[in-house]
Predicted model as a PDB file, atoms N, CA, C, CB and O in Angstrom, pLDDT in the B-factor column:
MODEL        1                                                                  
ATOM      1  N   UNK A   1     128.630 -55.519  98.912  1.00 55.00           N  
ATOM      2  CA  UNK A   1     127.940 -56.633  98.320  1.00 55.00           C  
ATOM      3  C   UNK A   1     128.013 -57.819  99.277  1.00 55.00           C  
ATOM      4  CB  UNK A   1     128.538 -56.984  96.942  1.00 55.00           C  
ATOM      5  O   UNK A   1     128.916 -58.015 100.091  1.00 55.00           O  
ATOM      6  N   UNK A   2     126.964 -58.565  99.073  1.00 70.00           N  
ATOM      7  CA  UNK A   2     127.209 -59.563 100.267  1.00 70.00           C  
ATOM      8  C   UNK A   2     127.273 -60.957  99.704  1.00 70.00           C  
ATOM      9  CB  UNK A   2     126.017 -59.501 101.412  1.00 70.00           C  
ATOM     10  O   UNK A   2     126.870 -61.433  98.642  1.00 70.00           O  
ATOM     11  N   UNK A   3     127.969 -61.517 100.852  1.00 71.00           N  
ATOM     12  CA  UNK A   3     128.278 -62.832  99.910  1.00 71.00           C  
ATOM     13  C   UNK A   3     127.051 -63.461 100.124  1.00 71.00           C  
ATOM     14  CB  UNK A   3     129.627 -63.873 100.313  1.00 71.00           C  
ATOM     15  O   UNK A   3     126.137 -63.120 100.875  1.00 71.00           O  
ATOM     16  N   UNK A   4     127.164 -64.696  99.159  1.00 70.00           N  
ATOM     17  CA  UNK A   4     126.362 -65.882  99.195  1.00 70.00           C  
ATOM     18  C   UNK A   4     126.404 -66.759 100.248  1.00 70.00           C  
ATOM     19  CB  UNK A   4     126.594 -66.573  98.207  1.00 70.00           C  
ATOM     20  O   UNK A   4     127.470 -67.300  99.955  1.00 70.00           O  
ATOM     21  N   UNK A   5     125.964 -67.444 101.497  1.00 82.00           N  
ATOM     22  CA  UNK A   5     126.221 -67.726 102.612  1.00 82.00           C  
ATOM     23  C   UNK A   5     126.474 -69.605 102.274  1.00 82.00           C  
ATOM     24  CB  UNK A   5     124.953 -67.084 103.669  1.00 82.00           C  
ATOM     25  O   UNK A   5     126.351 -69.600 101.049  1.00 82.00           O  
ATOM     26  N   UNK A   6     126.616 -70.401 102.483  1.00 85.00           N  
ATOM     27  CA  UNK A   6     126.958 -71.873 102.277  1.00 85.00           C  
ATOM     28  C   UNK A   6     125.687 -72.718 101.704  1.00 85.00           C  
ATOM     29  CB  UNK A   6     127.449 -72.519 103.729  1.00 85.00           C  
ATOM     30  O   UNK A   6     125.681 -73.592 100.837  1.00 85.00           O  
ATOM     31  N   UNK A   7     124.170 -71.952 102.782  1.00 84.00           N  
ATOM     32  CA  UNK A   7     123.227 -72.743 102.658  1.00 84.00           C  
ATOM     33  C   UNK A   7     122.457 -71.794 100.874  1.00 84.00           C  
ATOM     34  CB  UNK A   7     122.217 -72.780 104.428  1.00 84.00           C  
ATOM     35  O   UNK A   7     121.694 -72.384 100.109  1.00 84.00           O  
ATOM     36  N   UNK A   8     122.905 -70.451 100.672  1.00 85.00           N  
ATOM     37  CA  UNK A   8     122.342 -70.433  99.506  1.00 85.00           C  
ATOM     38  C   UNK A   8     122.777 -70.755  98.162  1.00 85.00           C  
ATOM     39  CB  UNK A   8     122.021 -69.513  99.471  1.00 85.00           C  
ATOM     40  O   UNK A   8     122.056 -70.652  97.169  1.00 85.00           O  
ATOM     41  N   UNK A   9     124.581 -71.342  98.166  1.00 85.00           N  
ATOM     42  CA  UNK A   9     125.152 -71.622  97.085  1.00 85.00           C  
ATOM     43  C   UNK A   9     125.088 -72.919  97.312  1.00 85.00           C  
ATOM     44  CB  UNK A   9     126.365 -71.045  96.789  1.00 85.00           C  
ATOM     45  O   UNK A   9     125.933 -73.482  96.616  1.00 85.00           O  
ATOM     46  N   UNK A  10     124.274 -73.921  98.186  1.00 88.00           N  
ATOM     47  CA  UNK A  10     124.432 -75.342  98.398  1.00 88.00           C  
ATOM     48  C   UNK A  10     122.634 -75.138  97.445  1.00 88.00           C  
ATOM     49  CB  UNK A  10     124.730 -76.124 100.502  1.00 88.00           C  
ATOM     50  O   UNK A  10     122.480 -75.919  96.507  1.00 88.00           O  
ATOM     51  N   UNK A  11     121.963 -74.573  97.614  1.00 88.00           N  
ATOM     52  CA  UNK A  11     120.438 -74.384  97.524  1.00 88.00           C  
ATOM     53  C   UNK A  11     120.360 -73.815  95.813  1.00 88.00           C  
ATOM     54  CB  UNK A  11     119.773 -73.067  98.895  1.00 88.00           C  
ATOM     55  O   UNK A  11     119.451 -74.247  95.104  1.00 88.00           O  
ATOM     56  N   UNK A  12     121.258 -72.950  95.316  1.00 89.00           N  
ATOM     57  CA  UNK A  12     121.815 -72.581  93.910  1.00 89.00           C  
ATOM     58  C   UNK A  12     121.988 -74.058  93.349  1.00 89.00           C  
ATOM     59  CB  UNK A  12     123.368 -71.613  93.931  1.00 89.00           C  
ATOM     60  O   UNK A  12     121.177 -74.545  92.561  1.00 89.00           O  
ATOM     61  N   UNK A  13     123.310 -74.853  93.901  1.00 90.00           N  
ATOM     62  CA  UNK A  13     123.563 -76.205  93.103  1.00 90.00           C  
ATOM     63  C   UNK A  13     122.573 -76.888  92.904  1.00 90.00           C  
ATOM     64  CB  UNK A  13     124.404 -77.093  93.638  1.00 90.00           C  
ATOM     65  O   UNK A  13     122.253 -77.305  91.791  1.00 90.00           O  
ATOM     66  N   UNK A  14     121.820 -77.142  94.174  1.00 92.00           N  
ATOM     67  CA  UNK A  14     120.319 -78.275  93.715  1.00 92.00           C  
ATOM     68  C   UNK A  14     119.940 -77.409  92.492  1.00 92.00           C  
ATOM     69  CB  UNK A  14     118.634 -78.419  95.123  1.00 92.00           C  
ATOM     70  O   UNK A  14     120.251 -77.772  91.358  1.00 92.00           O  
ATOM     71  N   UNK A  15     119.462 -76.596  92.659  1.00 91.00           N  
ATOM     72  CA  UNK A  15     118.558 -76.287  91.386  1.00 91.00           C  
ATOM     73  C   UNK A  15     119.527 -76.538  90.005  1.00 91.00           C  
ATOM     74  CB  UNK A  15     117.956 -74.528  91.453  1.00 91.00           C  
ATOM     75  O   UNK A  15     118.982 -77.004  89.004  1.00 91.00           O  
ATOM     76  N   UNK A  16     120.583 -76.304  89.989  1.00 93.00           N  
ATOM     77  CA  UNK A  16     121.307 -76.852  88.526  1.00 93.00           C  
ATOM     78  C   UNK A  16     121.415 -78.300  88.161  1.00 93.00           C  
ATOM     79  CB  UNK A  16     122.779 -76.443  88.468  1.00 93.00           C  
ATOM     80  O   UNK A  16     121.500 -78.603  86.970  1.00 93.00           O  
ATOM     81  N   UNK A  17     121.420 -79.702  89.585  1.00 94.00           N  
ATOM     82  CA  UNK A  17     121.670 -80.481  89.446  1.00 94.00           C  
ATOM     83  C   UNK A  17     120.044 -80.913  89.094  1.00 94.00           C  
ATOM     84  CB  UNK A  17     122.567 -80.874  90.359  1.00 94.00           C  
ATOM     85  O   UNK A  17     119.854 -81.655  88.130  1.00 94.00           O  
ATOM     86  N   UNK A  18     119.106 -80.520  89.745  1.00 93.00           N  
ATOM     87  CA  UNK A  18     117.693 -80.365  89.247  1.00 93.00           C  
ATOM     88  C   UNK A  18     117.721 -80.720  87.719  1.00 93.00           C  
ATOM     89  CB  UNK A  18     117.118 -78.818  89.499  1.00 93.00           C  
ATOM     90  O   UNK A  18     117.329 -81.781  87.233  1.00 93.00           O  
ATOM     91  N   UNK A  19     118.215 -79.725  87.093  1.00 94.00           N  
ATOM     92  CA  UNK A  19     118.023 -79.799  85.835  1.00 94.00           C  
ATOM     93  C   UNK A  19     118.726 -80.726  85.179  1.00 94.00           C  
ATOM     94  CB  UNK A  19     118.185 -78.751  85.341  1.00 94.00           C  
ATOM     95  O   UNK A  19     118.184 -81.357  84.270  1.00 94.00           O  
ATOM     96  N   UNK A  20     120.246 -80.992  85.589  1.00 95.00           N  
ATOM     97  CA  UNK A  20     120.782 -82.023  84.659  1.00 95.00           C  
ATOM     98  C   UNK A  20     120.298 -83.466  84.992  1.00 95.00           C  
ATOM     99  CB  UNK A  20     122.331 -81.988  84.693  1.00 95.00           C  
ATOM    100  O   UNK A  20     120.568 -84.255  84.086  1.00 95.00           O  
ATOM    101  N   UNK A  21     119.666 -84.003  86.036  1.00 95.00           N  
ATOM    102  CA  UNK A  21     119.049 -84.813  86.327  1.00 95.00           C  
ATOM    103  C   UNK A  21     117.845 -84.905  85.356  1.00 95.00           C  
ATOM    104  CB  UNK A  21     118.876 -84.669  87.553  1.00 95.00           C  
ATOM    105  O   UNK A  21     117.924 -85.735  84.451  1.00 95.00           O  
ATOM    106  N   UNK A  22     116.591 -84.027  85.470  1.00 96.00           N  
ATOM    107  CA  UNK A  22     115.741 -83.822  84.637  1.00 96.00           C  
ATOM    108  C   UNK A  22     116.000 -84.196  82.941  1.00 96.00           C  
ATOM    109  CB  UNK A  22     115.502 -82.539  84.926  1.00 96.00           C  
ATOM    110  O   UNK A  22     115.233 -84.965  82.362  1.00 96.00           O  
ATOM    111  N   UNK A  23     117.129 -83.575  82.266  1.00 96.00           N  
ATOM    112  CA  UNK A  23     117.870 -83.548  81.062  1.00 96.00           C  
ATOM    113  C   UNK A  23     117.965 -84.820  81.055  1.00 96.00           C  
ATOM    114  CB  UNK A  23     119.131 -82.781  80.932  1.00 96.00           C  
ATOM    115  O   UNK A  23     117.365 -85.389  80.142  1.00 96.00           O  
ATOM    116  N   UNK A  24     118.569 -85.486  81.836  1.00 96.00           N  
ATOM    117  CA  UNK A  24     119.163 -86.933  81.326  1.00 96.00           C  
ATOM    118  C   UNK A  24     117.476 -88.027  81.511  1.00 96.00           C  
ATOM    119  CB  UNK A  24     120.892 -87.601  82.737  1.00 96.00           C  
ATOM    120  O   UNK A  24     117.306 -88.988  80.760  1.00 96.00           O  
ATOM    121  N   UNK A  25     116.791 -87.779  82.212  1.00 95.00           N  
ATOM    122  CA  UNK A  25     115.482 -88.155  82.288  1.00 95.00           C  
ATOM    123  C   UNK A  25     114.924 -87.800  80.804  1.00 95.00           C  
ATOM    124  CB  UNK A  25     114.731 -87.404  83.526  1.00 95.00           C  
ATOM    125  O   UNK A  25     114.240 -88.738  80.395  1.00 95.00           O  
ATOM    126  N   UNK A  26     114.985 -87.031  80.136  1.00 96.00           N  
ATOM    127  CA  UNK A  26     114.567 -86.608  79.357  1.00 96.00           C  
ATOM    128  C   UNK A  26     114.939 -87.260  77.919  1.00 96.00           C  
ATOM    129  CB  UNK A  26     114.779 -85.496  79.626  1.00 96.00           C  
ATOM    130  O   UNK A  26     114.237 -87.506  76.938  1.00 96.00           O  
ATOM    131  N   UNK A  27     116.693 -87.494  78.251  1.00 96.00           N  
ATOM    132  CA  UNK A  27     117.400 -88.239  76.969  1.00 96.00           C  
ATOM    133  C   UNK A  27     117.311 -89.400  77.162  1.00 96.00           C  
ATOM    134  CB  UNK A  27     118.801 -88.021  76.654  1.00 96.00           C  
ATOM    135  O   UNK A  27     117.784 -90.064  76.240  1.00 96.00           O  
ATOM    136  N   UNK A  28     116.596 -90.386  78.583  1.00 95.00           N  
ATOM    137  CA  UNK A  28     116.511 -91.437  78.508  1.00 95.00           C  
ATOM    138  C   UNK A  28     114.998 -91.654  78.157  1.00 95.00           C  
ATOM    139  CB  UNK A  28     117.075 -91.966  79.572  1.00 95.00           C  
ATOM    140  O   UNK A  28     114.943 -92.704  77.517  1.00 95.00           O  
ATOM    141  N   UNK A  29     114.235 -91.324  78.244  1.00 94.00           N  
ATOM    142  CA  UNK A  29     112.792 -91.217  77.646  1.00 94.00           C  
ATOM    143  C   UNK A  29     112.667 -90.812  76.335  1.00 94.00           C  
ATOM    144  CB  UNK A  29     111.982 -90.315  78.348  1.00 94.00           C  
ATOM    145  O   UNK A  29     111.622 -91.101  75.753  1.00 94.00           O  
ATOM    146  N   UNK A  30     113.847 -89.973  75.541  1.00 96.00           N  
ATOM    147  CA  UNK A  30     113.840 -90.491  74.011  1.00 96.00           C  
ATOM    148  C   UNK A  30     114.483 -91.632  73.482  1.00 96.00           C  
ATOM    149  CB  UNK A  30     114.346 -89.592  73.230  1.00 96.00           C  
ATOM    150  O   UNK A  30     114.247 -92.117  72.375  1.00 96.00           O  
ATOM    151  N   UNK A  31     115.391 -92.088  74.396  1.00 95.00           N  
ATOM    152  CA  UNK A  31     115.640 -93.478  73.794  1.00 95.00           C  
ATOM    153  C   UNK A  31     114.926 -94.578  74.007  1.00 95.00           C  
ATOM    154  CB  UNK A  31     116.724 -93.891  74.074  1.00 95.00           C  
ATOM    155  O   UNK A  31     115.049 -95.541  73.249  1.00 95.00           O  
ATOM    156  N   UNK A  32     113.989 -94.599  75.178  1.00 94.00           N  
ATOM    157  CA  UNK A  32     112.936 -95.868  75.161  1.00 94.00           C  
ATOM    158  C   UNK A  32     112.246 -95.460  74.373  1.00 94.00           C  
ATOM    159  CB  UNK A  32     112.123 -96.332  76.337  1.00 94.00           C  
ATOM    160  O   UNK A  32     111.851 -96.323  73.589  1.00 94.00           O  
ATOM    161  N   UNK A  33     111.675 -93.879  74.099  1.00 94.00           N  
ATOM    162  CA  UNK A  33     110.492 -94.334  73.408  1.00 94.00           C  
ATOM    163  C   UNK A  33     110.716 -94.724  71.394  1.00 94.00           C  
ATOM    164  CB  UNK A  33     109.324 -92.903  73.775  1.00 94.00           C  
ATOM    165  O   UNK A  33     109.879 -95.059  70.556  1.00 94.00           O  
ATOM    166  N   UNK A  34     112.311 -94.454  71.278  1.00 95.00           N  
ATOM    167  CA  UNK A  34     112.812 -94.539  70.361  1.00 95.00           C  
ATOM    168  C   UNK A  34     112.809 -96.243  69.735  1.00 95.00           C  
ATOM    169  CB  UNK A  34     113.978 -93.850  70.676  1.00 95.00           C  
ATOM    170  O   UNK A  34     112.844 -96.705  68.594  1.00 95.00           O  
ATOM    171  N   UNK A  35     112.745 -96.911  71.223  1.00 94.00           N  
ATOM    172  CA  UNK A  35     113.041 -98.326  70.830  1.00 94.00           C  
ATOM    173  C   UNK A  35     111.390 -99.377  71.492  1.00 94.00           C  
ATOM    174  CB  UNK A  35     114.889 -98.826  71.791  1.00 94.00           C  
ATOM    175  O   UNK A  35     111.392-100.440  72.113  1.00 94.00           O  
ATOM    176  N   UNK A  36     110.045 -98.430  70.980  1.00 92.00           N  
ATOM    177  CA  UNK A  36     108.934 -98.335  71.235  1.00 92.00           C  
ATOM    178  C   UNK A  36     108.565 -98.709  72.596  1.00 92.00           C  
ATOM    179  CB  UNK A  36     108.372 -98.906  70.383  1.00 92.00           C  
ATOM    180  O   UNK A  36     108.287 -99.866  72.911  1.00 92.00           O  
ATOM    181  N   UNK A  37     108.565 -97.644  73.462  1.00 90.00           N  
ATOM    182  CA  UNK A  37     108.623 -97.386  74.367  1.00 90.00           C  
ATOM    183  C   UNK A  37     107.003 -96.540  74.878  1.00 90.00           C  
ATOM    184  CB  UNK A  37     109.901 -96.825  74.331  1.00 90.00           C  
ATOM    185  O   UNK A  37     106.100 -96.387  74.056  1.00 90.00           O  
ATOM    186  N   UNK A  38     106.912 -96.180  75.994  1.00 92.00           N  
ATOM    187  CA  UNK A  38     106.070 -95.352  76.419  1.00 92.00           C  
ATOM    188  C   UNK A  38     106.045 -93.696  75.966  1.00 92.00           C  
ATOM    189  CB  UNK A  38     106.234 -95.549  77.705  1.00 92.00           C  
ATOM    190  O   UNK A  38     107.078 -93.136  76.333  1.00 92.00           O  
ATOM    191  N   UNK A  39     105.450 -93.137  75.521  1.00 93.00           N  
ATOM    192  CA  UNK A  39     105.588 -92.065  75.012  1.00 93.00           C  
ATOM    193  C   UNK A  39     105.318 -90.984  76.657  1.00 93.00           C  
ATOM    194  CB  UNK A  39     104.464 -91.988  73.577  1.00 93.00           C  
ATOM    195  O   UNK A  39     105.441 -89.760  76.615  1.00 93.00           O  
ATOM    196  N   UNK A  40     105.154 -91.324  77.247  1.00 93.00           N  
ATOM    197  CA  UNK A  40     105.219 -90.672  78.557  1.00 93.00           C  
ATOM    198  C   UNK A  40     106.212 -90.477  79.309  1.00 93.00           C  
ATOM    199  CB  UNK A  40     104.581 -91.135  79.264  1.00 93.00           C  
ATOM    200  O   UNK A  40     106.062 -89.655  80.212  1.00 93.00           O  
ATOM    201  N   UNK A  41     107.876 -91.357  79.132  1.00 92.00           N  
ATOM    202  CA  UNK A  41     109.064 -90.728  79.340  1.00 92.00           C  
ATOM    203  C   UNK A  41     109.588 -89.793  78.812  1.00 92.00           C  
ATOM    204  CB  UNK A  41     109.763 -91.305  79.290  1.00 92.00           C  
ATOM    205  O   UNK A  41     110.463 -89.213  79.455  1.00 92.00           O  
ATOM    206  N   UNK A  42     109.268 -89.350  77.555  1.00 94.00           N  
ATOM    207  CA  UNK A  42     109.942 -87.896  76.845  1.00 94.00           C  
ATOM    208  C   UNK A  42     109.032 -86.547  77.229  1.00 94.00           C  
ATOM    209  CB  UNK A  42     109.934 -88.025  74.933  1.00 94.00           C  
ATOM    210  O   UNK A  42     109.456 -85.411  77.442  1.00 94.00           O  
ATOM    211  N   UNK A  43     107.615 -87.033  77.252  1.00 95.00           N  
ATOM    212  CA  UNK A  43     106.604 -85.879  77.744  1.00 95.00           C  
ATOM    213  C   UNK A  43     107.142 -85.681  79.052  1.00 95.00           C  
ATOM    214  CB  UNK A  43     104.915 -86.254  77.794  1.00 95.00           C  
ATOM    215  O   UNK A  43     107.355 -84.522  79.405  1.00 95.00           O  
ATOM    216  N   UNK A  44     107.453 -86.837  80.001  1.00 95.00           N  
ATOM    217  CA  UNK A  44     107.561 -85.942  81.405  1.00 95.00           C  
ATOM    218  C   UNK A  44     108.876 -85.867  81.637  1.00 95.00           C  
ATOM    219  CB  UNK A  44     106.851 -86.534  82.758  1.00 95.00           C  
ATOM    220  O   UNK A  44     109.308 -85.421  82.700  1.00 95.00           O  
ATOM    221  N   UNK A  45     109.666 -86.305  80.648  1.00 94.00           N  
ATOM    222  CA  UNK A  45     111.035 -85.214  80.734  1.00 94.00           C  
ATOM    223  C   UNK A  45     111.079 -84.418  80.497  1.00 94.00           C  
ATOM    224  CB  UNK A  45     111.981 -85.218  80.303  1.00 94.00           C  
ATOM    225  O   UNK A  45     111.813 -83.676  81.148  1.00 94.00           O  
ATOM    226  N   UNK A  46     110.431 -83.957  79.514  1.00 96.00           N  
ATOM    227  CA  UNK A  46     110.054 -82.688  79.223  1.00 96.00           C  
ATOM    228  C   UNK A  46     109.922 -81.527  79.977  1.00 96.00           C  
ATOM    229  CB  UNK A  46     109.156 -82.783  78.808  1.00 96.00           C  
ATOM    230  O   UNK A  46     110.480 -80.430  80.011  1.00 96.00           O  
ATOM    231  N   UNK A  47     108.703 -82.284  80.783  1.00 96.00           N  
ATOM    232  CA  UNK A  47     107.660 -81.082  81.505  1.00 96.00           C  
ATOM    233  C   UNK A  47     108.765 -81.021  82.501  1.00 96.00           C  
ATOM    234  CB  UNK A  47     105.798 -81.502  82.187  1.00 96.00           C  
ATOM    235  O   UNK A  47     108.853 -79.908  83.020  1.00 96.00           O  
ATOM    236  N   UNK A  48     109.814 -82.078  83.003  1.00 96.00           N  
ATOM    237  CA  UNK A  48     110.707 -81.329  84.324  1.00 96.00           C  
ATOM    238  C   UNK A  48     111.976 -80.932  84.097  1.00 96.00           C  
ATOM    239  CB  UNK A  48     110.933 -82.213  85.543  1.00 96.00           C  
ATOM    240  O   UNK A  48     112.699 -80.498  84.994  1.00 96.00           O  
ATOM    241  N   UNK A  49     112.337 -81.056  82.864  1.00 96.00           N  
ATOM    242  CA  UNK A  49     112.950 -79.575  82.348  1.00 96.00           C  
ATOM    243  C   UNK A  49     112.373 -78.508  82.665  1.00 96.00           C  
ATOM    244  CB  UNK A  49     113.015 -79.370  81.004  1.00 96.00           C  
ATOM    245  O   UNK A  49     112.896 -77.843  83.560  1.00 96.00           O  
ATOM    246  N   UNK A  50     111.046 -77.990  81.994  1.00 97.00           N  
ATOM    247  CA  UNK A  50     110.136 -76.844  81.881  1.00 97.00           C  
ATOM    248  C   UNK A  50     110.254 -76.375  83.744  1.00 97.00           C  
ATOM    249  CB  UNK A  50     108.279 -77.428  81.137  1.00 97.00           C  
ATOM    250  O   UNK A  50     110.342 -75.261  84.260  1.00 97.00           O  
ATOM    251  N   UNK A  51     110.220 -77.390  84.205  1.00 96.00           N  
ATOM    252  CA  UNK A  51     109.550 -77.142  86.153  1.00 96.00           C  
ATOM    253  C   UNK A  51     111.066 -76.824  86.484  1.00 96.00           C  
ATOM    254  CB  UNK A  51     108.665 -79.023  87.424  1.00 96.00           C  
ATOM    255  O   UNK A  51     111.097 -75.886  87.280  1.00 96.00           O  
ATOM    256  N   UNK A  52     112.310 -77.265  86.159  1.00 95.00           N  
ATOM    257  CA  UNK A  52     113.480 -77.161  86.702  1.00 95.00           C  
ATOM    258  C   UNK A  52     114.101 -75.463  86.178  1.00 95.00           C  
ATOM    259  CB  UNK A  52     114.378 -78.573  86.175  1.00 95.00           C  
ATOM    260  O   UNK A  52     114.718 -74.751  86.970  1.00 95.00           O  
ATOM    261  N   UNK A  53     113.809 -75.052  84.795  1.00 95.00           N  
ATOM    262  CA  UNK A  53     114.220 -74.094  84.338  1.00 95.00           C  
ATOM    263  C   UNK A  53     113.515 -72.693  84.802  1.00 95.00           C  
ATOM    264  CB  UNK A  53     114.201 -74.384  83.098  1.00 95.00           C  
ATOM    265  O   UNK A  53     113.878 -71.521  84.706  1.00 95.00           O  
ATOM    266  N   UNK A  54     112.284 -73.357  85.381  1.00 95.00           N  
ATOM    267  CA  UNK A  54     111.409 -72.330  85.832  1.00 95.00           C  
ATOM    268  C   UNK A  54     112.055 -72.171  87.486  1.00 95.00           C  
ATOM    269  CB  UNK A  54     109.615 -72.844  85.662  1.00 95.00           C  
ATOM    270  O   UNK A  54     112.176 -71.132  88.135  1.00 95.00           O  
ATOM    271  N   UNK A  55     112.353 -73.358  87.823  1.00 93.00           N  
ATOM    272  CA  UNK A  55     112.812 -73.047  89.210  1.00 93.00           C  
ATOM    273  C   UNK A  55     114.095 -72.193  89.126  1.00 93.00           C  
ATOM    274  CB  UNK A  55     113.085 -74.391  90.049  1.00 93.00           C  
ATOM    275  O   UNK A  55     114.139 -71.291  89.963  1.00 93.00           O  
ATOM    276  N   UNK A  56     115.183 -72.294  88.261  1.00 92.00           N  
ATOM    277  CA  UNK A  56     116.622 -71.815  88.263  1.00 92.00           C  
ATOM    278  C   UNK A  56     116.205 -70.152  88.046  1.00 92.00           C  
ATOM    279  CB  UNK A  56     117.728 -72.624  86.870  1.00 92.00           C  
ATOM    280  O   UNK A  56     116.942 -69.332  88.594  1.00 92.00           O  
ATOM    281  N   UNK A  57     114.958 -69.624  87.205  1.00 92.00           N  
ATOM    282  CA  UNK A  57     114.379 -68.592  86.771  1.00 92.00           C  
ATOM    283  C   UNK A  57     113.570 -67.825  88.206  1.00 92.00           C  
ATOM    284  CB  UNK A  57     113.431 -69.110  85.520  1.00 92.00           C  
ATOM    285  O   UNK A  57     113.969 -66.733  88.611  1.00 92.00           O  
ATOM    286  N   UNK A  58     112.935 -68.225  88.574  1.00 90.00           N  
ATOM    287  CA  UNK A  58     112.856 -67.555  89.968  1.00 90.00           C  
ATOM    288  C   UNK A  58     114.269 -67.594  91.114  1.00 90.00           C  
ATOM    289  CB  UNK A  58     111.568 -68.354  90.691  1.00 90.00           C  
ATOM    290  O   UNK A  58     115.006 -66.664  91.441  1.00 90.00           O  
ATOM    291  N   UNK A  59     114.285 -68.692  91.439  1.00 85.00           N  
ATOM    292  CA  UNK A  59     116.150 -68.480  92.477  1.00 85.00           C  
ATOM    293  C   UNK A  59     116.801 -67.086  91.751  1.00 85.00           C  
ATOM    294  CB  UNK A  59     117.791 -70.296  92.024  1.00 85.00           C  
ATOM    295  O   UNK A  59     117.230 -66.255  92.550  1.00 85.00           O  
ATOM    296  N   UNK A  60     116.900 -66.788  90.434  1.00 82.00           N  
ATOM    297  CA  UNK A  60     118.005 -65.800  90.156  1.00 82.00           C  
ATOM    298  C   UNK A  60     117.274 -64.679  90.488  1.00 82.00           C  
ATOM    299  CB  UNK A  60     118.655 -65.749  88.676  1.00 82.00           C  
ATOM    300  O   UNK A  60     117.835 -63.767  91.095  1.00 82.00           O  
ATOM    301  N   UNK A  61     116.069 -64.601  90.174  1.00 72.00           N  
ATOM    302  CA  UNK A  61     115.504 -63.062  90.090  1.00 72.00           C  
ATOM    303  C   UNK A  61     115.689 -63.102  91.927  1.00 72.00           C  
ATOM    304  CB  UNK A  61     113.438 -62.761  89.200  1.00 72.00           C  
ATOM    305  O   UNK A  61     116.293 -62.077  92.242  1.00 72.00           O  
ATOM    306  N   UNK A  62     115.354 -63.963  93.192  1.00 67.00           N  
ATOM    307  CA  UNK A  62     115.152 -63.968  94.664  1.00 67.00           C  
ATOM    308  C   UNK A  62     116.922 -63.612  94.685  1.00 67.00           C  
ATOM    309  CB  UNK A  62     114.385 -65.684  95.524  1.00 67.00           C  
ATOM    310  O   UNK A  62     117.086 -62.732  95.529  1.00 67.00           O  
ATOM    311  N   UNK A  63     117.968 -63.919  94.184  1.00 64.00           N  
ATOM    312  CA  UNK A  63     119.286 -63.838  94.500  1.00 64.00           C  
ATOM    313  C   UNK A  63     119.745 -62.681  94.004  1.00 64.00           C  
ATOM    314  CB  UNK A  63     120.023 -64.883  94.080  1.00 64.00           C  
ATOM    315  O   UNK A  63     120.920 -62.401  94.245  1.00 64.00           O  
ATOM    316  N   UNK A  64     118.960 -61.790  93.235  1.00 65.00           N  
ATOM    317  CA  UNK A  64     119.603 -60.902  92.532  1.00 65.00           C  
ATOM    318  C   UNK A  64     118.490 -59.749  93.202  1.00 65.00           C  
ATOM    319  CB  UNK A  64     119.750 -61.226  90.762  1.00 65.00           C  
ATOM    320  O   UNK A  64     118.251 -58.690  92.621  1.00 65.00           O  
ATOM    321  N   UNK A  65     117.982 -60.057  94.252  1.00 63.00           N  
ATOM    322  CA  UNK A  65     117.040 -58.908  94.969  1.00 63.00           C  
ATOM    323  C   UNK A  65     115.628 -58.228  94.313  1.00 63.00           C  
ATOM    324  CB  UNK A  65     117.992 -57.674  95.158  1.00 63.00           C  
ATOM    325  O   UNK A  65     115.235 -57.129  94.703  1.00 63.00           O  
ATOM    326  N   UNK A  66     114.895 -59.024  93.248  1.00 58.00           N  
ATOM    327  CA  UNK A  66     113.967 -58.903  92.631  1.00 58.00           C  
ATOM    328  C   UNK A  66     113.520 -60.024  92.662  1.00 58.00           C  
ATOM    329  CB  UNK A  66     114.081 -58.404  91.627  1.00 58.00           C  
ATOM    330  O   UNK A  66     114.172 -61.038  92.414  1.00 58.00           O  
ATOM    331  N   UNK A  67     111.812 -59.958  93.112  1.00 55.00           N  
ATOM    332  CA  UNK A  67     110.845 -60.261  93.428  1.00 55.00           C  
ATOM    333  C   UNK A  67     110.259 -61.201  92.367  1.00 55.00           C  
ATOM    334  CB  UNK A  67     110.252 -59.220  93.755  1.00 55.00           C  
ATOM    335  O   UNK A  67     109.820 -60.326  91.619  1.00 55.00           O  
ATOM    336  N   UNK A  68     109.991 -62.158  91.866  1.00 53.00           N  
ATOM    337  CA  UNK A  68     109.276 -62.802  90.620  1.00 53.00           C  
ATOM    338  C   UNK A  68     107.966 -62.832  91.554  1.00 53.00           C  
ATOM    339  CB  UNK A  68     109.951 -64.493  89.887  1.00 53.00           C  
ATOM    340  O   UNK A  68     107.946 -63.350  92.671  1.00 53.00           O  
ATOM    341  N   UNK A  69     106.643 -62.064  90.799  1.00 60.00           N  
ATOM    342  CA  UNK A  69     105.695 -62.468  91.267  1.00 60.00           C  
ATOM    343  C   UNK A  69     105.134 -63.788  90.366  1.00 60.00           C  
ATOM    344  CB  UNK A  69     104.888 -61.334  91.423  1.00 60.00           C  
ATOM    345  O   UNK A  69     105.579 -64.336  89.358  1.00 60.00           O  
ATOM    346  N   UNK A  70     104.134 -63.998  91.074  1.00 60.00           N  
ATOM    347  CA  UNK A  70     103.414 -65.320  90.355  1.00 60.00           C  
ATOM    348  C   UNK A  70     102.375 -64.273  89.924  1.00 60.00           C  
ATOM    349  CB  UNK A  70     102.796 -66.891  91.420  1.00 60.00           C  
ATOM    350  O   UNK A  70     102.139 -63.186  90.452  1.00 60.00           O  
ATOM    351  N   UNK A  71     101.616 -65.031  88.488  1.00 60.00           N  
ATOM    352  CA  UNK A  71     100.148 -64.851  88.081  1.00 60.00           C  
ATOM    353  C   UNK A  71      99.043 -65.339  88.721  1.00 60.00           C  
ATOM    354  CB  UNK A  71      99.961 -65.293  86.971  1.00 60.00           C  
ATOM    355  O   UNK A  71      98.843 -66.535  88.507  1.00 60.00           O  
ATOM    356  N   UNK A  72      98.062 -64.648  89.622  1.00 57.00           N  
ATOM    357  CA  UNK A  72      97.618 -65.226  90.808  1.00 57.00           C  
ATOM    358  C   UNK A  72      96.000 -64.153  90.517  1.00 57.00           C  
ATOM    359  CB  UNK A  72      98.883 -64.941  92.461  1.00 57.00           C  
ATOM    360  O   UNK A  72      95.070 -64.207  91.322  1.00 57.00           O  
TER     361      UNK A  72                                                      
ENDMDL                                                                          
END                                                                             
């Protein structure tokens, strides 16, 4: 089995910190829009959750030696 080399478990973390970044984007765009705010901070926290979880979802299938194709 081979290991994970520095640059792909440094390239693994972005994509997790991706997301908790995104997340907190997300919980701060329900609290503005909570305190009538733009309704466009919770939508596009949203959507980069959706873009971050999708990214962590391909990295595993490329790290685990299966291919994610795209719909193309």
């Amino acid at each position: 089995m081979n290991q994970p080399s520095v640059f792909e478990r440094f390239d693994r973390a972005l994509d997790w910190v991706g997301l908790s970044v995104s997340v907190l984007i997300l919980a701060t765009g329900v609290l503005e829009y909570r305190d009538e705010g733009s309704l466009g901070w919770p939508v596009g926290g949203a959507v980069l959750v959706l873009v971050s979880l999708w990214v962590i979802y391909r990295g595993m299938g490329r790290r685990n030696g299966r291919v994610v194709k795209s719909a193309r």
